[in-house]
Structure formats: C-alpha cells, structure tokens
C-alpha positions in Angstrom: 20.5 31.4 38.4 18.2 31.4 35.5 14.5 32.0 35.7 12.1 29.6 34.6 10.2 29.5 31.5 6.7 29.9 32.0 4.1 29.6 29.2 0.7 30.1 28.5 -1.9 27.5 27.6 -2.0 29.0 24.1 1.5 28.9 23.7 2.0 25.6 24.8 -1.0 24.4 22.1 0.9 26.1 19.5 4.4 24.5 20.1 2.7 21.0 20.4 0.5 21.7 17.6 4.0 22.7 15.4 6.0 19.7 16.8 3.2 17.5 15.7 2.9 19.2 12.2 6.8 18.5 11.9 6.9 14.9 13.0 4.1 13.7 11.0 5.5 15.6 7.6 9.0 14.1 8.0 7.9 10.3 7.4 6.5 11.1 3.7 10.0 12.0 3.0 11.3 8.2 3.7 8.3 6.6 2.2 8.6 4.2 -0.7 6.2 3.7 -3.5 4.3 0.7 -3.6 3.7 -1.1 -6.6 0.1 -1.7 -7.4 -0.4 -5.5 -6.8 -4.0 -5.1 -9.0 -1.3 -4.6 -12.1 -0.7 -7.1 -14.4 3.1 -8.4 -14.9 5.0 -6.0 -16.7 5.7 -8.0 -20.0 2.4 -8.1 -20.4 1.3 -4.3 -20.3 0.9 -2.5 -23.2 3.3 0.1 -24.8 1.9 3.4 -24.5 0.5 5.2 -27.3 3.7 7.1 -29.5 6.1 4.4 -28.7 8.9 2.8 -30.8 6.2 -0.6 -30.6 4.7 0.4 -34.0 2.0 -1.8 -36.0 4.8 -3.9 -37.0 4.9 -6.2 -33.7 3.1 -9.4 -32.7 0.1 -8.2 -30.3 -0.1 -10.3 -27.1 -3.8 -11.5 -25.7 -4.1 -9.8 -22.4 -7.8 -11.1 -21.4 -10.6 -12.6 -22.3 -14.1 -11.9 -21.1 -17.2 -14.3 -22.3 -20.4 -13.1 -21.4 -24.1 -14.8 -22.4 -25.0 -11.8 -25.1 -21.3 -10.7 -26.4 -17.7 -11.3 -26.1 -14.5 -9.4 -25.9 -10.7 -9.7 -25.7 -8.1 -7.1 -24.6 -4.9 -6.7 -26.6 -2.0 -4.7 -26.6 -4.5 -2.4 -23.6 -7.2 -2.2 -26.1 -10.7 -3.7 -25.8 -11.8 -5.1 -29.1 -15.3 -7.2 -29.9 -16.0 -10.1 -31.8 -16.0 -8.5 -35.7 -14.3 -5.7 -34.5 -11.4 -3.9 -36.3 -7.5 -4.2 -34.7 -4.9 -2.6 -36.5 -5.1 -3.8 -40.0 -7.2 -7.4 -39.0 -10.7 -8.2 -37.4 -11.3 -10.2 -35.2 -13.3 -13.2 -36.2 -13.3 -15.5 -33.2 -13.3 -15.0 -29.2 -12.9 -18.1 -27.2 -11.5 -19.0 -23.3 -8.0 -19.1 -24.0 -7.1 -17.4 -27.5 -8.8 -14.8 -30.2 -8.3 -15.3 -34.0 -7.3 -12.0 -36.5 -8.3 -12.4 -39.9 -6.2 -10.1 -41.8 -6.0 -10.3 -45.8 -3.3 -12.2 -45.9 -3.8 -14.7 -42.9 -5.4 -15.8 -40.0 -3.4 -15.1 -36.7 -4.1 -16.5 -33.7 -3.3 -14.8 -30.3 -3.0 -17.4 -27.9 -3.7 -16.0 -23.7 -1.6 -18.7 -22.2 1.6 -19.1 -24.3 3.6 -22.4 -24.8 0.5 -23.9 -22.5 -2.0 -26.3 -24.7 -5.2 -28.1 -23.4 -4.9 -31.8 -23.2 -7.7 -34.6 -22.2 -6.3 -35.9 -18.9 -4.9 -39.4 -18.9 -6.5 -42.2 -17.7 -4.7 -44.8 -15.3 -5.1 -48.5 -16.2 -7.6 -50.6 -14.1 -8.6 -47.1 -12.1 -12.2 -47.3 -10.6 -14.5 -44.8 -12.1 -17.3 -43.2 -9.8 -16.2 -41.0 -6.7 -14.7 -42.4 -3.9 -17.1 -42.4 -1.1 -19.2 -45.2 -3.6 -16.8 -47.3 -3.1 -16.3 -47.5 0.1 -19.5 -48.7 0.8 
C-alpha cells in the first residue's frame, strides 16, 4: 500500500496560495467588455482626427451648455464659444437647442434635436384654466 502524503504548513500555504492565484486569473480570460453607458450614441460621436470625414461634411450639434457669464456648444467633439472660429465659420449664436455658423457665404444652423421643432401647446376648447385642487373647492 501506498504511504500517505504528508505536508508541511508551508507547503500547504503555498499550494493554496497557487490554486488561488490560478482560479482567480482564469475568469479575466472569459470576461467581456462593457460598453461605457456615460458614452453618447454612436452616430453622434465625432470622427477622430485624420479620418476620411474631412471639412467637407455637415457638423452635427452634440451639446449645448448656457451658463449666466458665457456660453458654449460642442460639435463634431470640439468645444467652441460664442464668436469663436469652427472650421471655415464662427459661431454667431448659442441657444437651448441649436447654434448658428456664419460663414461668408451663409448662415448654417446646427439644430441639437433633429426633425424635432418647439411648438406652443394646444389648448382644449371650454378647458378650465387654474390648477386643479382650485377647483375643487
């Protein structure tokens, strides 16, 4: 019959320690990236820089911010101020939902929410005006 198999403390630490090591390093070998849910859709992310894109296509309106002393617009990636130079324009206007490039030529405006246009809501016929709890009472 065979012996047993006795080890020492140390070894035994050391064999755990390895089995460990091994276990834990297979499961980045299955993992999967995750998309960054912070990023913005993709048709809406810039080319990169040395791209077929060229100067030559429409830039889209990415964002808008509107602070109290200045404002700004991102498009095509790039952050760009009111009278500020993009590509061969400037911009001459900043407001909630599109930015205006004057270029020689023309003025082109970059609308944020395409195909969407702000409308004054409709009012029903013979609908009560005042909040609701008023006229309950």
């Amino acid at each position: 019959m065979a012996e047993p198999v006795t080890m020492s403390f140390n070894q035994l630490r050391v064999r755990t320690a390895l089995a460990c090591a091994l276990f834990l390093s297979c499961g980045s070998v299955f993992a999967e990236a995750l998309a960054d849910p912070t990023a913005p859709p993709s048709p809406m992310r810039a080319a990169p820089t040395g791209t077929t894109a060229g100067s030559d296509a429409k830039p889209v309106l990415q964002s808008v911010v509107i602070g109290k002393d200045h404002s700004m617009a991102i498009i095509d990636g790039v952050a760009v101020g009111l009278g500020e130079p993009f590509r061969n324009a400037k911009v001459v206007r900043i407001s909630e939902s599109e930015v205006a490039l004057k270029s020689e030529s023309r003025i082109e405006t970059l609308k944020l929410y395409q195909g969407i246009e702000k409308r004054p809501s409709a009012q029903r016929p013979n609908a009560p005006v005042g909040r609701s709890d008023e006229r309950k009472k």
